[in-house]
C-alpha positions in Angstrom: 148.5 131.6 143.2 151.3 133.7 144.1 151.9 137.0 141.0 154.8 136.0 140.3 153.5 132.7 139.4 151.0 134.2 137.4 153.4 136.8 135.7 155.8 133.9 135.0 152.8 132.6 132.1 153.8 136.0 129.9 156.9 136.7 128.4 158.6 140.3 128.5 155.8 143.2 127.5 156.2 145.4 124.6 156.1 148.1 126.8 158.8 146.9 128.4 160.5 147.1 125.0 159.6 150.4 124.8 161.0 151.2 128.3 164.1 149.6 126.4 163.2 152.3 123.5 163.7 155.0 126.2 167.3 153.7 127.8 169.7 156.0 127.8 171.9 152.7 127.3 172.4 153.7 123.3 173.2 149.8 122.5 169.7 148.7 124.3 167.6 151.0 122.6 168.7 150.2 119.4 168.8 146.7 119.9 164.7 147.6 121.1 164.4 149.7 117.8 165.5 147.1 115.9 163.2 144.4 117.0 159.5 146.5 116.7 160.6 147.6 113.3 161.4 144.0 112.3 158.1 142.5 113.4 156.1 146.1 112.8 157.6 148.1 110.3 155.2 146.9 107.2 151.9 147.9 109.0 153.5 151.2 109.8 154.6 151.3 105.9 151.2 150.5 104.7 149.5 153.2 106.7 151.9 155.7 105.4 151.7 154.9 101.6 147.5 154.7 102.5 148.0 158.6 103.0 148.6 159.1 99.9 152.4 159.3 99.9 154.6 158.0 97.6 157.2 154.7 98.3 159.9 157.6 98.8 158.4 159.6 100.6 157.0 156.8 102.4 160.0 155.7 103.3 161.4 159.0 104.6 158.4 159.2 106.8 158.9 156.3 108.4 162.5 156.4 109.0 161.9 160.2 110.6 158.8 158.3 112.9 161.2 155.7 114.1 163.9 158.3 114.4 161.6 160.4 117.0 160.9 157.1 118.9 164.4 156.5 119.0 164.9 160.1 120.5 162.3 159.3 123.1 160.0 162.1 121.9 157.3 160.1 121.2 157.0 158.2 124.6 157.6 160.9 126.7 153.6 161.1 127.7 153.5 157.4 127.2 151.7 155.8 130.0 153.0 152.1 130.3 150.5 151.1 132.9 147.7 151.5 130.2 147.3 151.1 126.2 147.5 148.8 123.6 151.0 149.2 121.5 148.8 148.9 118.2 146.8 151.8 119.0 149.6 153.7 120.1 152.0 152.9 117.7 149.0 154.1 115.3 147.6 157.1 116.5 151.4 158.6 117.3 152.1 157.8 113.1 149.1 159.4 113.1 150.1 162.3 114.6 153.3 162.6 113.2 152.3 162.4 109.6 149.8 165.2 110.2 152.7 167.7 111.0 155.8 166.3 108.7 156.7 168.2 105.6 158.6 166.5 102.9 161.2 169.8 103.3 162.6 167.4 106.7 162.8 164.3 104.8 166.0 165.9 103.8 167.5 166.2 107.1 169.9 162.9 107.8 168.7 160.5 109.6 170.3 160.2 113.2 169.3 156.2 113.8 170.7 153.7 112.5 168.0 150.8 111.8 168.8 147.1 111.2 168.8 145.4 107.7 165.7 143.7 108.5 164.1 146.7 108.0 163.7 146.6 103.9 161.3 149.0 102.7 162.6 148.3 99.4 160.4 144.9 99.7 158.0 146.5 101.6 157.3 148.4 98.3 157.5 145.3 96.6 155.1 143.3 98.7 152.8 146.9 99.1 152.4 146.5 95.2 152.2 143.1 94.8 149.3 142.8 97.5 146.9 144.9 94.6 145.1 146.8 98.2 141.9 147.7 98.0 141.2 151.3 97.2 138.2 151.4 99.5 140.1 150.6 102.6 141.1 153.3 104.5 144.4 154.0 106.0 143.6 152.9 109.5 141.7 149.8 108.7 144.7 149.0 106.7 146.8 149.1 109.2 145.1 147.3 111.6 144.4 144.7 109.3 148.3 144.2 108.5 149.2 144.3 112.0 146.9 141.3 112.6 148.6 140.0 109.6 151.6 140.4 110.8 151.8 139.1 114.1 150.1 135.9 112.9 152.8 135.4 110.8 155.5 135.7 113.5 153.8 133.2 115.3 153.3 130.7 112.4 156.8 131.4 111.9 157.5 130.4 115.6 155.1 127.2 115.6 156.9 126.2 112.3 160.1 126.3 114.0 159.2 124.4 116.9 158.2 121.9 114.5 161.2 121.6 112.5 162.9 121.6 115.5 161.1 118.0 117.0 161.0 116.9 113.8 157.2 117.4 112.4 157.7 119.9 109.8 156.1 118.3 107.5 153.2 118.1 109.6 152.7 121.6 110.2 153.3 122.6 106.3 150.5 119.8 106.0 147.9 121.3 108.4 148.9 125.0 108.2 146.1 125.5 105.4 143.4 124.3 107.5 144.6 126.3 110.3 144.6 129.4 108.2 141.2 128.1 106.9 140.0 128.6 110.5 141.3 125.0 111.6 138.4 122.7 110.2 139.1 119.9 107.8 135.6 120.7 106.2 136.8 121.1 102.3 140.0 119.9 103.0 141.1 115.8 101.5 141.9 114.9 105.2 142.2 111.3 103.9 144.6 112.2 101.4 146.5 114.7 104.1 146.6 111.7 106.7 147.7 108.9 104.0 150.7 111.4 102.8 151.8 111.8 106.5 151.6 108.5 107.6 149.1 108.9 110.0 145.3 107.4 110.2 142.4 110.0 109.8 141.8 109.6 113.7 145.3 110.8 114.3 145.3 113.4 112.5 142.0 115.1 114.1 143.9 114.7 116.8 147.4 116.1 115.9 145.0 119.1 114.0 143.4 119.7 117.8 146.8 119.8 119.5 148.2 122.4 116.6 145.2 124.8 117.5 145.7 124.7 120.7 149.0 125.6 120.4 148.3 128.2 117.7 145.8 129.8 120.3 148.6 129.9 123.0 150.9 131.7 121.0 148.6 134.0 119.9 147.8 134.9 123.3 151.4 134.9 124.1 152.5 137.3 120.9 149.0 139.4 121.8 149.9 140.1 125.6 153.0 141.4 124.4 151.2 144.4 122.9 148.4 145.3 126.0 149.6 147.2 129.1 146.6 144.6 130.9 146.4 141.2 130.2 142.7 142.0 130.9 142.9 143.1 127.6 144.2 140.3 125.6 140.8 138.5 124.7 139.3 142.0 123.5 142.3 142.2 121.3 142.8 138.7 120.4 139.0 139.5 119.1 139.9 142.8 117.1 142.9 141.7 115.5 141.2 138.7 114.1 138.1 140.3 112.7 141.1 142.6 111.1 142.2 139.2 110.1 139.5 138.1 108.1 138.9 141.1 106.8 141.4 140.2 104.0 
């Protein structure tokens, strides 16, 4: 099969957003900004707050990290042809928190970020979550990250849903996906009779939703690697991170 065949199977890299980070187009790399922070943001948030830093100083941190990515510091030595943007993304937070003092918190801030980006109720959700004290920053985040990039793509299955008309059979089945997608402990009678369907129509409508849960896994996953070599190892990680929880 031709590459470009292949290569038509993945969508747009994140490293191709983060070539979009480095335009020198000031409406594209802000429009890139805006969507890694709005998918991204609350891993980066809990890592922070992990450290030991307040939601304050937290929050100044974090808006001086994204600043510096929006300057292009940060990518400068960024190799796209290699990496995996969670690492990355981690180790340069990493990085930068080692050598910010609270004294440049002060500074203004020279990016303007999106109003999806609420750290307000990333505070909220940081204290309503009761976190383990025992975890340590960088298991946190990667456990978050997994968390949220499954969410986006529940998010996106449930809209694909609504938008054929079976949303009330992916609210229905989303618990036993999340349950690891048996119906083992679930009333699959009970599910099946509330839906309409027979039992035998459901195990088969349950298959079809994990297969499609596994595609866009893969799809929001190769996103993040520089090789799609990579996207089973990670597809691994992320969900040991997952159950972590």
């Amino acid at each position: 099969m031709p590459d470009s065949a292949q290569n038509a199977h993945f969508p747009t890299t994140q490293w191709t957003l983060i070539s979009r980070l480095r335009s020198k187009d000031d409406a594209v790399s802000s429009r890139a900004l805006d969507e890694l922070c709005a998918q991204y943001h609350y891993p980066l948030y809990c890592y922070i707050r992990r450290r030991g830093l307040d939601h304050h100083d937290a929050q100044d941190v974090l808006h001086d990290f994204l600043a510096k990515l929006i300057r292009l510091e940060s990518f400068q030595t960024a190799e796209e042809e290699k990496g995996r943007l969670r690492g990355f993304l981690g180790t340069a937070l990493s990085r930068f928190l080692s050598s910010w003092h609270v004294s440049q918190s002060k500074s203004a801030h020279d990016v303007s970020l999106d109003e999806e980006l609420d750290l307000a109720a990333a505070e909220q959700r940081f204290q309503r979550e009761r976190l383990s004290d025992d975890e340590t920053p960088e298991r946190l985040f990667e456990r978050k990250w997994a968390h949220e990039l499954i969410r986006h793509v529940l998010r996106r299955m449930k809209r694909e849903h609504a938008a054929r008309g079976k949303q009330a059979l992916f609210d229905a089945l989303k618990p036993v996906l999340l349950d690891g997608g048996s119906l083992r402990g679930h009333d699959h009678e009970a599910i099946a009779a509330s839906l309409g369907m027979s039992p035998g129509s459901l195990r088969v409508a349950l298959t079809r939703l994990l297969a499609s849960f596994r595609d866009m896994l893969r799809e929001e996953v190769a996103e993040t690697v520089a090789d799609k070599a990579e996207i089973e190892d990670e597809i691994t990680h992320l969900m040991k991170a997952f159950e972590r929880a």
